[in-house]
N, C-alpha and C positions, 0 to 999 in steps of 0.2 A: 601565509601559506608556505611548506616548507619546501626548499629549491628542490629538493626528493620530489616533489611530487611532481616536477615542470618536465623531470627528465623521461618522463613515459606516458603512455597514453591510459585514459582514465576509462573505467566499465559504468556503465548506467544502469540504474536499475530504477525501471518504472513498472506501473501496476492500474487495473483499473478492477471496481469489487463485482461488476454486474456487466455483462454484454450491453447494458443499455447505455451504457458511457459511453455515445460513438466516439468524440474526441479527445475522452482525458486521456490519453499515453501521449497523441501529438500535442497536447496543450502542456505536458510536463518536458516532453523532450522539448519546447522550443521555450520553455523559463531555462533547462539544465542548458541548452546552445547556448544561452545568453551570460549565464553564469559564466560556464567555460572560456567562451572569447573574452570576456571582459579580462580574465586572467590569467590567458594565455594556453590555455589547456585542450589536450587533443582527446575526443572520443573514441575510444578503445574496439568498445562493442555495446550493444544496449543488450541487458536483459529486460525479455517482457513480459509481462503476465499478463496479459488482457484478458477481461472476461473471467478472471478467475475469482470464486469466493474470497475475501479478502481478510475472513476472522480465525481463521486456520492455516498451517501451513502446509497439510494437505493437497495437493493442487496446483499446488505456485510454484510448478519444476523450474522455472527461471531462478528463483529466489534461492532456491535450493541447489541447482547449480551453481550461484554462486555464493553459496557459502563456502559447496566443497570446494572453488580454488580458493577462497581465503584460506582457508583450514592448509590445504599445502604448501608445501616451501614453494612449488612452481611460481606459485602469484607472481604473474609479471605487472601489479599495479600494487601504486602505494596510497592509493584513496579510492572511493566511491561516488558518483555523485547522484544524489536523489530528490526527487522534488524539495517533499517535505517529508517531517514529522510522522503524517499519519502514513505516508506508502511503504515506509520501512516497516512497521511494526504490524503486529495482529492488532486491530485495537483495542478489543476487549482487554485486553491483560498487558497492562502498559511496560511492565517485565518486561515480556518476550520482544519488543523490540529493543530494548535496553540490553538485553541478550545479545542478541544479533550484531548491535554496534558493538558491544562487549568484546567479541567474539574476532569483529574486526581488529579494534585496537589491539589486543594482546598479538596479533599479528604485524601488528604495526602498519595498518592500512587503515588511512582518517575516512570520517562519514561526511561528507559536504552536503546538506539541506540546503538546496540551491534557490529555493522559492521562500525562504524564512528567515525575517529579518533582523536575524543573529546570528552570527561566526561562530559554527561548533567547536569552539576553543579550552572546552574544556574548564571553563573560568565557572565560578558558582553561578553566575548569570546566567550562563550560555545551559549548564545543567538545569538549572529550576526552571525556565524557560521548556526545554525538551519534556520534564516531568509533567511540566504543568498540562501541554499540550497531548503529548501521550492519553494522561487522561481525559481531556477535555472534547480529543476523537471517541474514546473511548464510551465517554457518557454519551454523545453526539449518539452512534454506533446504536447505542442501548435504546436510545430513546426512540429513534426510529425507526427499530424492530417491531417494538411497542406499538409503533401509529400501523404503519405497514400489517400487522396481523389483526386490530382492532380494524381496519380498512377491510379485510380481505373476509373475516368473522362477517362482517355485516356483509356486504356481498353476497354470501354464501345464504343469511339469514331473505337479504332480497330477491333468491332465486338466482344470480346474476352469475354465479363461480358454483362449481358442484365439489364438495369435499370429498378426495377418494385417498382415502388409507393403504399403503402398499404394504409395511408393517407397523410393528406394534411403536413405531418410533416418527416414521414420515410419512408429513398430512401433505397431496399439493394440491392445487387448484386450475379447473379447469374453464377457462371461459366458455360459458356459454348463450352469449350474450349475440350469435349467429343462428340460436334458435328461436329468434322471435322476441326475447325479452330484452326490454329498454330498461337500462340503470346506470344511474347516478355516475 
């Protein structure tokens, strides 16, 4: 790690994709605590995103606050520290968080994946490693859209969730399994 980075204190950025995470932000900030002490490093500020959709950047005003202090000369920090992998990025489009580290580095601020068990060093390893995992949230992501809307389909077919259309674009689902009907 480069002695730049010991002399200031470092921004966090965590994220959880659904309200229903009660604990993933405190389960990330106490891997990124653990990173930091081990190597001397002070926390700045956390950005958080809780609860927020996590396949867009849409929404994620933490994430987007702090891109805009990367993007300026103000940055009073010369790194990041993030869980992993998948909280940086959209996951669908393994790009776009490849982007965002992109976006750091030509600023000259390093990404630390503080819960994955290779040093973003920037080495061919340390890259195909970040590639591979990008996509591999990414299919993760896909895949379980998939189970989640064939789940929710059936439900709807067993009486158990009622489909209501608001426009020509968004289906949601409403339980109503407080009207008397027992399902699965």
């Amino acid at each position: 790690m480069a002695t730049s980075e010991h002399c200031g204190a470092i921004p966090v950025y965590v994220r959880m994709s659904t309200d229903h995470q009660k604990c993933s932000t405190e389960n990330q900030l106490d891997i990124i605590r653990n990173f930091a002490s081990v190597r001397g490093l002070q926390i700045l500020r956390v950005f958080d995103d809780s609860g927020r959709f996590g396949l867009r950047l849409y929404g994620r005003e933490a994430l987007q606050n702090l891109m805009v202090e990367v993007r300026t000369v103000q940055a009073d920090f010369r790194a990041i520290l993030v869980c992993d992998v998948s909280r940086w990025g959209q996951l669908q489009d393994a790009d776009k968080g490849a982007c965002h580290e992109h976006v750091c580095s030509r600023a000259g601020i390093r990404v630390h994946y503080c819960g994955e068990q290779f040093e973003n060093d920037s080495s061919i390893g340390s890259n195909l490693l970040k590639t591979v995992k990008r996509v591999m949230a990414g299919e993760y992501s896909r895949e379980l859209s998939v189970k989640v809307f064939a789940r929710q389909c059936r439900l709807v077919e067993l009486g158990c969730l009622r489909a209501q259309t608001y426009d020509s674009f968004a289906v949601t689902f409403n339980d109503i399994s407080d009207e008397g009907l027992r399902c699965p």
